[in-house]
KEPATI-817629 format. One record per residue (C-alpha): residue number from 1; x, z, y. Coordinates in pm, 1 decimal. Example, Ala and Ser with C-alpha at 12.3 -4.5 7.8 and 13.67 -1.06 7.14 Angstrom:
# KEPATI-817629
     i         px         pz         py
     1     1230.0      780.0     -450.0
     2     1367.0      714.0     -106.0
//
This chain:
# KEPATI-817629
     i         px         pz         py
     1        0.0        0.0        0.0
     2      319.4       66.1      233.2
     3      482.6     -218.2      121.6
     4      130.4     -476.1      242.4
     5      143.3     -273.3      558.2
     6      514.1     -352.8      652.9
     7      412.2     -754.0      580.5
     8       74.4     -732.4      777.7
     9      307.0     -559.8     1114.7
    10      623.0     -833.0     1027.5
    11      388.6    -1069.8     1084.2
    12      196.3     -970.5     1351.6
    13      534.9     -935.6     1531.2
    14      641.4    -1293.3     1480.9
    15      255.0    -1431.1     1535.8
    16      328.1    -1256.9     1898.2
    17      640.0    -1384.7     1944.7
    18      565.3    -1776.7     1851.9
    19      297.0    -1718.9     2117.6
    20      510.9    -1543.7     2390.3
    21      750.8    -1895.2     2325.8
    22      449.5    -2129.9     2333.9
    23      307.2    -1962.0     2675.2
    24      711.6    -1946.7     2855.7
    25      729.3    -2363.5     2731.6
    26      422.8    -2438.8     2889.7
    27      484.3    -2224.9     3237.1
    28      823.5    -2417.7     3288.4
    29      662.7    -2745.9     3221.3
    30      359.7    -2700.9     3463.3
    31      407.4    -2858.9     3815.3
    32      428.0    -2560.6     4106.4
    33      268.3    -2682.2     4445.7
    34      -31.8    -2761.9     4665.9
    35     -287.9    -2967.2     4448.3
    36     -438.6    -3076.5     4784.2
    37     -300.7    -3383.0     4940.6
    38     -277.6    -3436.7     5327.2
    39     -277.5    -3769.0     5465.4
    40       36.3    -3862.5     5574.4
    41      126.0    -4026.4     5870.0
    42      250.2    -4313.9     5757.2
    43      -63.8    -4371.5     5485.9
    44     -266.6    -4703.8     5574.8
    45     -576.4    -4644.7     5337.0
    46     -634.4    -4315.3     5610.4
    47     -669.7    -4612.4     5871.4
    48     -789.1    -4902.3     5742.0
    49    -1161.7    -4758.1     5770.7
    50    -1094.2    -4662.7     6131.7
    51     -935.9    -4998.9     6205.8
    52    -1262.9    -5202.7     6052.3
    53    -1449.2    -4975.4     6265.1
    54    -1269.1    -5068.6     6635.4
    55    -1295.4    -5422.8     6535.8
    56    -1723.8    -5380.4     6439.9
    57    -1762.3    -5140.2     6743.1
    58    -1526.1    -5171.2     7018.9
    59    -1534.2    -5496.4     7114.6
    60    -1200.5    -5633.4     7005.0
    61    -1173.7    -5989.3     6864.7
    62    -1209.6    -6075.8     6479.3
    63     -967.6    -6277.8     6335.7
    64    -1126.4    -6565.7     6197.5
    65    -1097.3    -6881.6     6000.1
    66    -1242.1    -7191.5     6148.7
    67    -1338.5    -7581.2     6020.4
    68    -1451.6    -7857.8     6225.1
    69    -1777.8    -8070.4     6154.4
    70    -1674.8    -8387.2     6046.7
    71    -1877.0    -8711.4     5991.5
    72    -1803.3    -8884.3     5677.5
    73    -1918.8    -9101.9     5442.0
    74    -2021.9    -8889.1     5088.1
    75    -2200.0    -9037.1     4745.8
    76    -2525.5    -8926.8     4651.8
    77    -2500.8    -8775.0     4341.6
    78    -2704.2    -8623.3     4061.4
    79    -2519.2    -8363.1     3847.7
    80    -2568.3    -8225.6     3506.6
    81    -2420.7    -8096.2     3196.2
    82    -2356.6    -8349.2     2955.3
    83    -2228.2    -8350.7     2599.2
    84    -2018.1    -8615.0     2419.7
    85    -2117.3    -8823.9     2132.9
    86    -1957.8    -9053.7     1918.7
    87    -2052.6    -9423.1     1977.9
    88    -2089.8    -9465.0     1597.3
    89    -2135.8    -9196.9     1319.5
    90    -2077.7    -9317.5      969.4
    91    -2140.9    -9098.5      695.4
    92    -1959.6    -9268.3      358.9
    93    -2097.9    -9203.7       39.5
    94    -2091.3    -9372.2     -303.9
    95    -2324.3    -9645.6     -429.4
    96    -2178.2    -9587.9     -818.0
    97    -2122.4    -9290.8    -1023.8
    98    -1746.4    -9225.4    -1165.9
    99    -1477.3    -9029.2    -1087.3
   100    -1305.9    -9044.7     -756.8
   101     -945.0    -9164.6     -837.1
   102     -808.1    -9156.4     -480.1
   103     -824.2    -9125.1     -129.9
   104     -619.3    -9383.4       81.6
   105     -582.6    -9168.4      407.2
   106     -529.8    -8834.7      566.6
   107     -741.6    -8613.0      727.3
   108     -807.0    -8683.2     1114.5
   109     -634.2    -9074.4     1082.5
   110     -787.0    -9370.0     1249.8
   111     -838.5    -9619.7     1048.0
   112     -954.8    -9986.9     1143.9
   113    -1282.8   -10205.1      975.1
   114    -1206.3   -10306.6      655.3
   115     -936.6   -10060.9      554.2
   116     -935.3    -9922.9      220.2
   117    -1025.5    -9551.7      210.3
   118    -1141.9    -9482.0     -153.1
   119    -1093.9    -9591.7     -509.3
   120    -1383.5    -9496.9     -777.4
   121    -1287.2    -9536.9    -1172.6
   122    -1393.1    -9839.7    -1184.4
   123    -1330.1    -9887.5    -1565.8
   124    -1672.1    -9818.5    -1709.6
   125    -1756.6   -10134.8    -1425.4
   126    -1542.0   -10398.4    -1560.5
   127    -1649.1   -10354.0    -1889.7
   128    -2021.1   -10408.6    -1820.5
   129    -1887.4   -10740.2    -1583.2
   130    -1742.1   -10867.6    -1920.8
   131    -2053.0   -10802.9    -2123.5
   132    -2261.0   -10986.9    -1866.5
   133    -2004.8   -11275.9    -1874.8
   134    -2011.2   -11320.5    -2259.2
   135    -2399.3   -11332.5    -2225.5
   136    -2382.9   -11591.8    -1994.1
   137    -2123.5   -11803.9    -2248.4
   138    -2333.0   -11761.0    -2526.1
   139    -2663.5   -11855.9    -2340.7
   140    -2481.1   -12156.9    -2195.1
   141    -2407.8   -12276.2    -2524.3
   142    -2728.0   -12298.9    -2703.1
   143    -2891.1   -12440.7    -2369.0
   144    -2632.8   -12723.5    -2437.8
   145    -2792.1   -12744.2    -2778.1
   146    -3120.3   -12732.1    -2648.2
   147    -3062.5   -13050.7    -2376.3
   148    -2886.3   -13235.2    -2683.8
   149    -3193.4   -13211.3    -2878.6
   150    -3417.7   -13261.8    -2622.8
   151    -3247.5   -13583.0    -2528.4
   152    -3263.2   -13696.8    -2935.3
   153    -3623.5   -13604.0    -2942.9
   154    -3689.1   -13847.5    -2661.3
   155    -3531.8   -14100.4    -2828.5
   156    -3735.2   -14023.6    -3187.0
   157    -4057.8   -13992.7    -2980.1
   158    -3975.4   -14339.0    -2777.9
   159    -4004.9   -14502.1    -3178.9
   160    -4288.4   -14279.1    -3284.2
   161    -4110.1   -14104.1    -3551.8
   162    -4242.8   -13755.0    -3383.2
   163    -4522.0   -13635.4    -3204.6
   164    -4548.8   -13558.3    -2843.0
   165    -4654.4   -13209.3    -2925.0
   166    -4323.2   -13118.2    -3172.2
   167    -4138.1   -13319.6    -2789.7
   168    -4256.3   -13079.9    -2555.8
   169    -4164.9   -12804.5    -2772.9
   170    -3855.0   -12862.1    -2808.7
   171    -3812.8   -12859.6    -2416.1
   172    -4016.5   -12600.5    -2362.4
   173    -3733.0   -12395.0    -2579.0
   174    -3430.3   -12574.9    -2349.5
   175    -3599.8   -12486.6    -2029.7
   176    -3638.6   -12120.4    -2122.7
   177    -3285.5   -12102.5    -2232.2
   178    -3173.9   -12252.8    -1892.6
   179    -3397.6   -11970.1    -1737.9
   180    -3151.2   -11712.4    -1964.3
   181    -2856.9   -11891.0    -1809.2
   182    -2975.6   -11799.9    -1468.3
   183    -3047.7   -11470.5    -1542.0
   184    -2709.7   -11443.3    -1679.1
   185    -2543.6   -11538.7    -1381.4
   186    -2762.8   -11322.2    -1176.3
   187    -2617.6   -11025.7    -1432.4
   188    -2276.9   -11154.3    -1389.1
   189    -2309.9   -11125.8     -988.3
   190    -2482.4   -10791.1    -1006.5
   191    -2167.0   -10673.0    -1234.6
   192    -1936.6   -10775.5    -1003.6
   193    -2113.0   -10610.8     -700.3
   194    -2132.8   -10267.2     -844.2
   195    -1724.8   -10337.3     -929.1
   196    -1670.5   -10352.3     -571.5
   197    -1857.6   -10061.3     -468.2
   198    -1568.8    -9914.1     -642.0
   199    -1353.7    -9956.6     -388.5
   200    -1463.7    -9807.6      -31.7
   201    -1371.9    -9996.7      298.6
   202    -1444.7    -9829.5      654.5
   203    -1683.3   -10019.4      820.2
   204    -1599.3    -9957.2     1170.1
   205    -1280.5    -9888.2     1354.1
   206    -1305.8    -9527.9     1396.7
   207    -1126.3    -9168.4     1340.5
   208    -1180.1    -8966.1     1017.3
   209    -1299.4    -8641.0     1026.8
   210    -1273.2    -8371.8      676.1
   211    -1229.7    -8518.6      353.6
   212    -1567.4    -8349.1      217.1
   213    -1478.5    -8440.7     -172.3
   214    -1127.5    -8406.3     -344.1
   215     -953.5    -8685.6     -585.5
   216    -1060.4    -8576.1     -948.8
   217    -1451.7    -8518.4     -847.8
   218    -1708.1    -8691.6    -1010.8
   219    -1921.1    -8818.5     -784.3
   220    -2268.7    -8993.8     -802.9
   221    -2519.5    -9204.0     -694.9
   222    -2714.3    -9105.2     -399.2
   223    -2557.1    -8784.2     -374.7
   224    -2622.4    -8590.9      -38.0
   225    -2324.2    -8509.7       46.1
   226    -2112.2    -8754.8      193.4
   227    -1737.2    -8833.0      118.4
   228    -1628.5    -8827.2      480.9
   229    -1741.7    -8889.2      840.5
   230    -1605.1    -9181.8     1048.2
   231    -1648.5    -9096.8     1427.5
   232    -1603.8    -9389.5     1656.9
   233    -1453.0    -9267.2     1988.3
   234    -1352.7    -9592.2     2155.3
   235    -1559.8    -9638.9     2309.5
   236    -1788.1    -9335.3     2365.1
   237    -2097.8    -9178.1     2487.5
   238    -2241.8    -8894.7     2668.6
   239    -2598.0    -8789.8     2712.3
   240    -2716.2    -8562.1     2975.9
   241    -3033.5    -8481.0     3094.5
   242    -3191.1    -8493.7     3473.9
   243    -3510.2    -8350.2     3635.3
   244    -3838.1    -8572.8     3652.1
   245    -3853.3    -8598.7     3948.7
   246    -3510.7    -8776.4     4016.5
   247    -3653.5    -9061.0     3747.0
   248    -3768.7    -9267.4     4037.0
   249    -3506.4    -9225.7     4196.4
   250    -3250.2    -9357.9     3895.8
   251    -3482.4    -9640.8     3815.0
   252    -3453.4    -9793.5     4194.5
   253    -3056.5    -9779.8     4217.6
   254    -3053.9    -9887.3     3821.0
   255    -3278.3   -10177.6     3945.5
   256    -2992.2   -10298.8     4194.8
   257    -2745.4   -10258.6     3993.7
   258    -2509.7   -10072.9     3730.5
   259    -2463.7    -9670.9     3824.1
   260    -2156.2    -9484.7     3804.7
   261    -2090.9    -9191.2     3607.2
   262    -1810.2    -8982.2     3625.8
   263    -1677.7    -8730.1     3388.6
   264    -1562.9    -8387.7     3534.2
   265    -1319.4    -8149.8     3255.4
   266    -1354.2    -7770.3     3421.3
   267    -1016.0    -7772.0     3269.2
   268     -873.4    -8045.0     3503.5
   269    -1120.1    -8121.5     3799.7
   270     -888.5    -8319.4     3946.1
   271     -915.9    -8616.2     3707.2
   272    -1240.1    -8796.1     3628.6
   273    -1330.9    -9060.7     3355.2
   274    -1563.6    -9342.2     3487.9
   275    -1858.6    -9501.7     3306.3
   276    -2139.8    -9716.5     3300.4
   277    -2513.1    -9524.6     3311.0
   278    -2678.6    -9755.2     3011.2
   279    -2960.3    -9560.7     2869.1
   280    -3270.8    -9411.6     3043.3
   281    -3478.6    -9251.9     2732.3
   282    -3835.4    -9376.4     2720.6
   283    -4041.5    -9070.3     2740.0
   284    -3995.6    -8683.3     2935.8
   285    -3968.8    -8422.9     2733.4
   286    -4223.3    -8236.7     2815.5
   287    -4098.5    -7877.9     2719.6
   288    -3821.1    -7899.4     2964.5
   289    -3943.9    -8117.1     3212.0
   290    -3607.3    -8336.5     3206.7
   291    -3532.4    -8700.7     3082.2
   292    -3254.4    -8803.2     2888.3
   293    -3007.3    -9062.1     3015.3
   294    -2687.4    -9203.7     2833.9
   295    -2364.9    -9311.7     2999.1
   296    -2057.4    -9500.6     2779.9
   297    -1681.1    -9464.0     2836.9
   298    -1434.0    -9690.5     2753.5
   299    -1217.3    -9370.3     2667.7
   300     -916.2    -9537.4     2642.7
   301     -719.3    -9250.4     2678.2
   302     -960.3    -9017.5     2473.8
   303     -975.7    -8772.0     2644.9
   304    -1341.6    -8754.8     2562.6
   305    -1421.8    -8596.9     2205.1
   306    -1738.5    -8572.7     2022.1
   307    -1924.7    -8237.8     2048.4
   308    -1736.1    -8130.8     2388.5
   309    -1932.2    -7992.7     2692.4
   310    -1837.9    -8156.6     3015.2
   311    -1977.7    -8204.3     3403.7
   312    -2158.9    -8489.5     3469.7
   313    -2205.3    -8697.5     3846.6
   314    -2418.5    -8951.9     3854.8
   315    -2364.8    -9168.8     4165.0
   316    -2724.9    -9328.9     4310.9
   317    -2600.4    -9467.2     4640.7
   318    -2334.1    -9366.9     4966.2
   319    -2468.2    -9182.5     5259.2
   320    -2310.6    -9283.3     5575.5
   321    -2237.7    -9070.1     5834.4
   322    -2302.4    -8730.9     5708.1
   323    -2182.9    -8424.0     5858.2
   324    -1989.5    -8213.5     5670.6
   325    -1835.3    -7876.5     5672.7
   326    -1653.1    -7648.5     5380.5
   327    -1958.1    -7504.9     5169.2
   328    -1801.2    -7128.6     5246.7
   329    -1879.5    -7179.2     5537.8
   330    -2243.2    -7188.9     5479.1
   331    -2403.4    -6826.4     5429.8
   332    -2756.5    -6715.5     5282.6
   333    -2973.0    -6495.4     5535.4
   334    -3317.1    -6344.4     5584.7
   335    -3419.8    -6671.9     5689.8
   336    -3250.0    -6898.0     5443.7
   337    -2918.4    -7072.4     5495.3
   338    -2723.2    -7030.4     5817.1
   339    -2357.4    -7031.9     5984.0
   340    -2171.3    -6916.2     6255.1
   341    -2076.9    -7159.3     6484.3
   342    -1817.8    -7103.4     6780.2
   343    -1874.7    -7111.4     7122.9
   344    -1615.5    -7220.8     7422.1
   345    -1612.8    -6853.2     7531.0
   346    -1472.1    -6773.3     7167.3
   347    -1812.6    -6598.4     7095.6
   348    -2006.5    -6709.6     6756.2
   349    -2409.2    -6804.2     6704.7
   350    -2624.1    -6761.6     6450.5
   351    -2764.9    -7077.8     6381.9
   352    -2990.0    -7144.5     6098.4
   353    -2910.8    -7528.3     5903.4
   354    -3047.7    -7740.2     5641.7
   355    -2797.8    -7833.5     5371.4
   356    -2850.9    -8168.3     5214.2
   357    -2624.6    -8130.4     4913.0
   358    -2305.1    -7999.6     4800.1
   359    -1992.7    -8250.0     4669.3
   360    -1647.1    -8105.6     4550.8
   361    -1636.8    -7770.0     4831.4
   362    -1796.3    -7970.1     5083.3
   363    -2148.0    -7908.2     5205.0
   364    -2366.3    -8191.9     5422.0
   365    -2552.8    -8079.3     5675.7
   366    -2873.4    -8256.1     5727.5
   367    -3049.4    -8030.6     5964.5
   368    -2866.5    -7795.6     6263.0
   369    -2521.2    -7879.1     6301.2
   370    -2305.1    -8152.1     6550.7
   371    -1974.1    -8368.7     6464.4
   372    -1695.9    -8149.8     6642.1
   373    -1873.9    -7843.4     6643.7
   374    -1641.4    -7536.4     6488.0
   375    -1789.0    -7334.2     6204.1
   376    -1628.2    -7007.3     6070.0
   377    -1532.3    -7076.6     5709.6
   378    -1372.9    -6705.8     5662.0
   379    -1421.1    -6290.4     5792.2
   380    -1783.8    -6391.0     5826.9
   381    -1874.5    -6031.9     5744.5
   382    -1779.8    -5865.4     6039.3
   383    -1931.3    -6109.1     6243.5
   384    -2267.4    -6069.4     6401.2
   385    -2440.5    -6266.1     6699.8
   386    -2218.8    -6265.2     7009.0
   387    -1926.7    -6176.7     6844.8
   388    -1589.6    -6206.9     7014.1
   389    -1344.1    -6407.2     6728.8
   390     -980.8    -6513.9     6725.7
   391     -952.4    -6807.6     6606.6
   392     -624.4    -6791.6     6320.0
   393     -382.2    -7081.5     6238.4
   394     -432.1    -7077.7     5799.8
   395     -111.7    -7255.4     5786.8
   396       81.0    -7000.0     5974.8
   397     -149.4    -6718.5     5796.3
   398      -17.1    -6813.5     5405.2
   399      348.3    -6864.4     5548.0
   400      357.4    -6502.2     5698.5
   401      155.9    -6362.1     5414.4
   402      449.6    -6511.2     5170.0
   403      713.5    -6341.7     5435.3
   404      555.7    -5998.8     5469.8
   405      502.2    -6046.2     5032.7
   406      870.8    -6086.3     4958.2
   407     1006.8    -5823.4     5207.1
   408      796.3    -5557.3     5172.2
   409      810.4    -5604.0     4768.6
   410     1209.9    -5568.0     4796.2
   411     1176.2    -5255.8     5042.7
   412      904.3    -5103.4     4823.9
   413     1120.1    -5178.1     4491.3
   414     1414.2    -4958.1     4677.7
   415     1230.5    -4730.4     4819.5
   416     1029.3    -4650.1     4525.2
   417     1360.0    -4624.0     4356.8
   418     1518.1    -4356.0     4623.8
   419     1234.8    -4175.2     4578.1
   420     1212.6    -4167.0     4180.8
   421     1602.3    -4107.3     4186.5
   422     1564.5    -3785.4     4456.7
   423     1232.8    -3637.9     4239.7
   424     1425.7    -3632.8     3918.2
   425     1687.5    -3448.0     4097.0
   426     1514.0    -3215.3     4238.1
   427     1256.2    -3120.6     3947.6
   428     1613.7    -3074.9     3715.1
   429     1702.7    -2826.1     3955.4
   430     1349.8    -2642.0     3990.1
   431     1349.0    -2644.2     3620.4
   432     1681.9    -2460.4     3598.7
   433     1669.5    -2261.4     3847.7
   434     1353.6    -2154.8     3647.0
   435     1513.9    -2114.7     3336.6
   436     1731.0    -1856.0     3467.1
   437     1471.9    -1650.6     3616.4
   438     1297.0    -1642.9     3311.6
   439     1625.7    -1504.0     3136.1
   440     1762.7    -1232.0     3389.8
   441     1413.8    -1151.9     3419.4
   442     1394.3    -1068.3     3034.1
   443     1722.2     -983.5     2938.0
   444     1801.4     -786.4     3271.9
   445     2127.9     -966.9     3226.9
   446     2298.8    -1332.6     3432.6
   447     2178.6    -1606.3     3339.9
   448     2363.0    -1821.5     3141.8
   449     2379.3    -2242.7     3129.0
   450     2286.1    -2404.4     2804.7
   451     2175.1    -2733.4     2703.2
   452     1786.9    -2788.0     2658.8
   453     1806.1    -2908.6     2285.4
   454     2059.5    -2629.1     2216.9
   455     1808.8    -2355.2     2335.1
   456     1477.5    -2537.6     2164.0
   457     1699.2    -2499.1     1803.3
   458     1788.0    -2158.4     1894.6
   459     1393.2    -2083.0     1944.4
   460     1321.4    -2265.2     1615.9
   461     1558.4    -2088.4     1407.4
   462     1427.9    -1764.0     1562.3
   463     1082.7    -1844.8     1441.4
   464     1203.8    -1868.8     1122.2
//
């Protein structure tokens, strides 16, 4: 009973000392200092607020980007989403059962009309073609003896040695074995066709997709699935569909000639492909309210692919001196669309404006604005009616911008350097200057310098 006692207190001594460790550990490595920060004077968030509000409320000018009304000539264009399709799908299949012996291409080649692509065991075929021939022989050569005696039964019935009724049998039985010769032949051609289904051509010049069935397959007649797909992509086509109610409007400029469609990647918006608008379908579908048109490519290039998603322009007609402005300049208000346009005495209005359509960032104004009239295209949002602006050069704007970027990166790189460098400094010495307390304070005894991993083995083999 002593003996459990002495355990339970040994342990209860090292349980409190492993905790007395664990509590000293974390007190040196918890920071020491004022967890309230005061704004320094240097700190620009403090007054960026107070800056935005001198330039709302005091009356000083807001810098500003401006853009002049132009007058230009723009398209008038319908856009859409369109999607590619191949100008020719052909799915290739069998026409004979046997075994599919091989397959004269790789996956994704083009191949050209009349190429060979597949060879069927055609074994099985060229014995029934030889069958069908030897038929034929052998009919041939009792319709030979047939004619012979019809011709010497002729002759017998010219001297009234035979009737006229044992005449006309006898060439009744030579003009039904010429019918057997002609259905031989017929045979013999039908052989011969099912041969050559045993060897598959493309039919079109075109691009191969998956090769659907491996060599060594049997495959039959009429089976569903095809052996492969040949996509033609030169040229190509993409539908799209409109709104109704531009249907009159594509059937007049179709009228007077061929429409242009152009081909917009959201990859690469600064290429287009061109086409030809040839298909308007002949109905609207009436759950969407939209009619489906068709455009070809010559593709040359292929950069068009079945099954891809791309933006669609279809050019009606040119508009002629439309004025234009950047579409950011253009903002949405209470009262629909409006911009701010800028005075001589460098004060803006308010002035409400009817947009005709927008074309690659560029907005036409049909309604509200002048040629040569200034619009502000950028810091609309601290602008209000009667504001004071300053108008900003953008070219000199992105040249400073690039300045100001590269030095104050490199001063902020060695600053933020200094300061990292002077921290870790400092918090060393805090730290040992810590340690020490903690030590005279315990041992009533001067402290003494030893390395950190030195004391956290010390500490470990005292626990144990």
């Amino acid at each position: 009973m002593r003996r459990s006692l002495w355990v339970i207190a040994l342990l209860v001594v090292i349980g409190g000392f492993a905790g007395f460790q664990q509590y000293y550990s974390w007190s040196l490595n918890t920071p020491q200092g004022d967890s309230t920060a005061k704004p320094q004077p240097g700190d620009r968030s403090a007054g960026s607020g107070q800056g935005q509000g001198r330039a709302r409320g005091g009356g000083e000018a807001v810098p500003v980007l401006v853009a002049v009304a132009t007058q230009k000539t723009v398209p008038v264009q319908i856009r859409a989403v369109g999607n590619v399709e191949p100008f020719t799908t052909v799915s290739v299949k069998s026409q004979v059962t046997g075994v599919l012996q091989k397959a004269h291409f790789k996956e994704g080649q083009d191949v050209k009309n009349g190429q060979l692509l597949f060879t069927i065991d055609a074994r099985p075929l060229e014995a029934a073609l030889k069958q069908a021939e030897a038929a034929l022989a052998r009919d041939s050569a009792q319709v030979t003896n047939l004619r012979e005696q019809v011709r010497r039964y002729a002759e017998l019935l010219e001297k009234q040695y035979v009737s006229r009724e044992q005449y006309d049998q006898i060439k009744a039985n030579a003009d039904a074995a010429e019918a057997v010769v002609d259905a031989d032949k017929a045979a013999v051609e039908n052989a011969k066709v099912q041969l050559s289904y045993c060897y598959i051509y493309s039919p079109v010049n075109g691009r191969v997709g998956t090769l659907l069935i491996n060599e060594g397959n049997l495959i039959r007649l009429n089976d569903g699935a095809p052996l492969v797909v040949i996509n033609q992509v030169i040229p190509i086509n993409v539908t799209f569909a409109v709104p109704e109610q531009n249907l009159a409007d594509v059937k007049r400029h179709m009228a007077g000639g061929s429409l242009t469609v152009n081909a917009h990647f959201p990859s690469d918006e600064g290429r287009a492909e061109q086409g030809i608008l040839t298909f308007v379908d002949n109905t609207v579908d009436r759950a969407t309210g939209t009619i489906k048109l068709k455009a070809e490519f010559t593709n040359r290039e292929r950069r068009l692919w079945p099954g891809q998603f791309i933006n669609i322009a279809l050019t009606l007609t040119t508009q002629a001196g439309a004025v234009v402005i950047p579409s950011e300049a253009v903002q949405v208000g209470p009262d629909g669309q409006q911009v701010f346009v800028v005075k001589e005495d460098k004060r803006v209005e308010l002035r409400p404006v009817t947009v005709g359509q927008t074309n690659e960032g560029e907005a036409v104004i049909a309604k509200g604005l002048a040629v040569g009239e200034q619009v502000v295209r950028e810091g609309q949002f601290l602008l209000g009616p009667g504001t004071r602006v300053d108008i900003r050069d953008q070219n000199k704007i992105t040249e400073g911008t690039k300045g100001e970027g590269r030095r104050g990166g490199s001063e902020a790189g060695k600053a933020a350097g200094e300061g990292a460098l002077k921290d870790t400094v400092k918090s060393g010495e805090e730290k040992r200057a810590k340690d020490g307390a903690g030590v005279e304070a315990r041992d009533g005894q001067k402290p003494k310098a030893r390395p950190a991993a030195k004391a956290a083995s010390e500490v470990s083999h005292e626990h144990f």
